[in-house]
C-alpha positions, 0 to 999 in steps of 0.5 A: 603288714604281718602276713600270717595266720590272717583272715583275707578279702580277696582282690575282686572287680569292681567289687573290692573298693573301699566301701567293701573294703572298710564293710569287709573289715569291719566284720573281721578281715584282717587284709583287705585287697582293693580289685586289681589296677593295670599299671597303665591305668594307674601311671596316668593318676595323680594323688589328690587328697579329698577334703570333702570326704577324709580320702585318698584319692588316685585320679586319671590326669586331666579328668575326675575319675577316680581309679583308686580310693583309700583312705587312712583308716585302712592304711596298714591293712590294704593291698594294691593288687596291680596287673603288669607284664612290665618291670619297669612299669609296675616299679613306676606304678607302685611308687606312686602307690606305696605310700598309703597301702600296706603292701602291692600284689601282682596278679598271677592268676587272672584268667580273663581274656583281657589279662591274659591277652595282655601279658598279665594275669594268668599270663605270667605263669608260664613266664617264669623270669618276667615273674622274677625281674617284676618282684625282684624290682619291687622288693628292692625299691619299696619299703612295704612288702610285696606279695603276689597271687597265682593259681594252680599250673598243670601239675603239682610238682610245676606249681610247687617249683615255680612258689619256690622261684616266687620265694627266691624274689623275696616276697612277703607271702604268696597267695594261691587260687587252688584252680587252674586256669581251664578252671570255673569257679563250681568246680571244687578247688583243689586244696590238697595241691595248696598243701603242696605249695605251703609243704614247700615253702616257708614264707606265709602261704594265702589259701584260697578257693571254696570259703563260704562261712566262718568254719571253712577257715578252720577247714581249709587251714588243717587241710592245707596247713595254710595259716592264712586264709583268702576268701572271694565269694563268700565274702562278696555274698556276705561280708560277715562270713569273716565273724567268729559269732557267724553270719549276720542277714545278708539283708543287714549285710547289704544295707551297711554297704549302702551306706559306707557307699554313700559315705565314701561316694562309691561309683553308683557302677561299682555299686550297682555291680556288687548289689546285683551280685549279692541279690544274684546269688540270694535272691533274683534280678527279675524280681522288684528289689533286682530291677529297681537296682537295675534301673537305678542311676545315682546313689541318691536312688539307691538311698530311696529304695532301700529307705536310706534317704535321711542318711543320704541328706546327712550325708549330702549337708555335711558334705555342703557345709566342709566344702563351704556352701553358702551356710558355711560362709556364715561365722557360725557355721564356718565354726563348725568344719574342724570338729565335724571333719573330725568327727566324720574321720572318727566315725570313719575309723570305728566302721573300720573297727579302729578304735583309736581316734574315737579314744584320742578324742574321748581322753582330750575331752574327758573332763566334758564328757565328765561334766555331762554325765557321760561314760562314753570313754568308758565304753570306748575302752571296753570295746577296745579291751574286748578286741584285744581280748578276742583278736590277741591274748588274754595277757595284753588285754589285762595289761590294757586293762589295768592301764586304761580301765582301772581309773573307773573301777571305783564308778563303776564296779559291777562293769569292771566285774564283768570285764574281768570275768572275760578274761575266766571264760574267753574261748568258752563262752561268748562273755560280754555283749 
């Protein structure tokens, strides 16, 4: 996972599970942290994959309750943050992990009573040597990067000497809150000491702290030197505060988390949580839209008060029939679970604006797609063109162009005209909608 110049979801409880995750993604987060997991928490899981619903799962022992989801479409973007005042057990914690995340994170910077009292979180700052065996056991025992995330110390200078100690481990990026623990979240974060750190160090520094719209990452990167940015809040009130085209109704916002939640069965808990955050901060609690989440117990009562219950049943028959209902002991219907399991993997994939199945698939059924009429490979690899036009270089997307959309110029030359147009005017103008 490439740590540098990228745009950051920071870890948030009970907030940051997949659904946020993918929703946060698919506005343009390029990492996306999962909310902190205590290592104690997690030695107890064991992983089971869920057929039903194309995720990972990580489950207390002896019980259903999931700590930990993912799912592989995330695979190369996703943080493990863990708490631990352990070295020993955060190695044991990370391992079984490690292996469908991009990276594990220690969290440094917590400064909730329950962490602290713990030996976690904000904890670890004063504790520079347990900080030292904990990365240095990570970094020399999993082959995915390790980072960690910590906020400002007393004075710049005592920050700035223990980031150097933090680099010394061997860590991939450090991440840094620029408040102090005392610190509440109205008051300003204080950038100037982030350019402290990212002066003095030459791993990738995360500058978090007072990002609300997409402007603010230019901001807090010129004020910091920062390359990356980490973004908690506005992001938890908007996802979309990670497009370059700017914000999208936070209405529009909410609904679309709605349903990644009941596509990826999110905790109705965690569900609830990050709703009432989002109408918090937007609205009020006290008004009908407020109490009825309030009042609400189970996804399914989610799906009907924000006019989602077609989804839910869709959501809720598909489920029915993978699992092997009494419909899908039918011939017919049995017939059917491969190709909708792929096709729930592949929608799956394009909510988290990867491309890549969707292509596989159209280009095994090219010659049907043909026969119907049908130019969805076509659009696919527009779509594609234009990201790796937007999010990489004008050369790769030519190349890509030439590889994979010049077999339907012939059919189709107005659009391969205004394809190629991008390539004159991107960074100019918004070229192609």
């Amino acid at each position: 996972m490439e740590c540098g110049n990228r745009l950051v979801l920071a870890p948030m409880v009970r907030v940051g599970t997949l659904p946020f995750r993918l929703l946060a993604a698919q506005y343009g987060a390029d990492i996306t942290y999962g909310e902190e997991i205590i290592d104690h928490k997690l030695i107890k899981c064991e992983r089971r994959l869920n057929e039903d619903i194309g995720s990972i799962d990580f489950v207390e022992k002896g019980t259903h309750n999931v700590v930990f989801r993912t799912c592989h479409e995330e695979k190369n973007r996703v943080v493990f943050q863990m708490g631990t005042s352990n070295a020993e057990r955060a190695l044991t914690a990370a391992q079984i992990v490690c292996k469908d995340v991009a990276a594990v994170d220690i969290n440094m910077g917590c400064p909730k009573s329950f962490s602290i009292s713990g030996g976690m979180g904000a904890a670890l700052l004063t504790r520079p040597e347990l900080i030292h065996d904990i990365l240095t056991i990570l970094k020399r025992n999993l082959d995915i990067p390790v980072t960690c995330k910590i906020r400002l110390l007393k004075s710049s200078q005592e920050t700035v000497e223990l980031a150097q100690q933090i680099e010394k481990t061997g860590v991939a990026a450090l991440a840094v809150h620029g408040r102090r623990i005392a610190d509440r979240p109205r008051d300003p974060a204080k950038w100037n000491e982030i350019a402290d750190v990212v002066a003095a160090l030459s791993i990738p520094v995360i500058a978090n702290g007072d990002v609300f719209g997409y402007d603010d990452f230019q901001r807090i990167k010129v004020a910091t030197g920062a390359s990356s940015v980490m973004v908690a809040r506005g992001a938890l009130w908007n996802a979309s505060v990670f497009s370059p085209e700017g914000k999208v109704p936070w209405e529009d916002v909410k609904i679309e988390y709605i349903r990644k939640s009941i596509l990826w069965d999110n905790d109705i808990k965690s569900t609830k949580h990050t709703l009432k955050e989002m109408i918090m901060h937007h609205s009020c609690l006290e008004l009908p839209e407020g109490k009825a989440v309030i009042k609400s117990e189970t996804l399914a009562d989610l799906a009907k008060l924000y006019g989602e219950e077609k989804y839910y049943q869709f959501v809720r028959g598909n489920r029915l029939l993978l699992k092997g209902s009494c419909e899908a002991r039918e011939p017919e219907a049995a017939a059917l679970k491969p190709p909708f399991l792929e096709m729930h993997l592949i929608l799956a994939a394009i909510t988290a604006r990867n491309l890549e199945p969707a292509l596989n698939w159209a280009s095994t059924n090219g010659d049907k797609l043909e026969q119907n009429g049908s130019d969805l490979e076509l659009k696919l690899h527009r779509l594609q063109f234009l990201e790796i036009l937007q999010k990489e270089s004008r050369d790769k997307a030519l190349k890509y162009a030439r590889t994979y959309l010049a077999p339907f110029a012939c059919d189709h030359m107005a659009e391969s005209q205004k394809l190629m147009a991008c390539l004159l005017w991107i960074g100019s103008v918004d070229c192609y909608k």
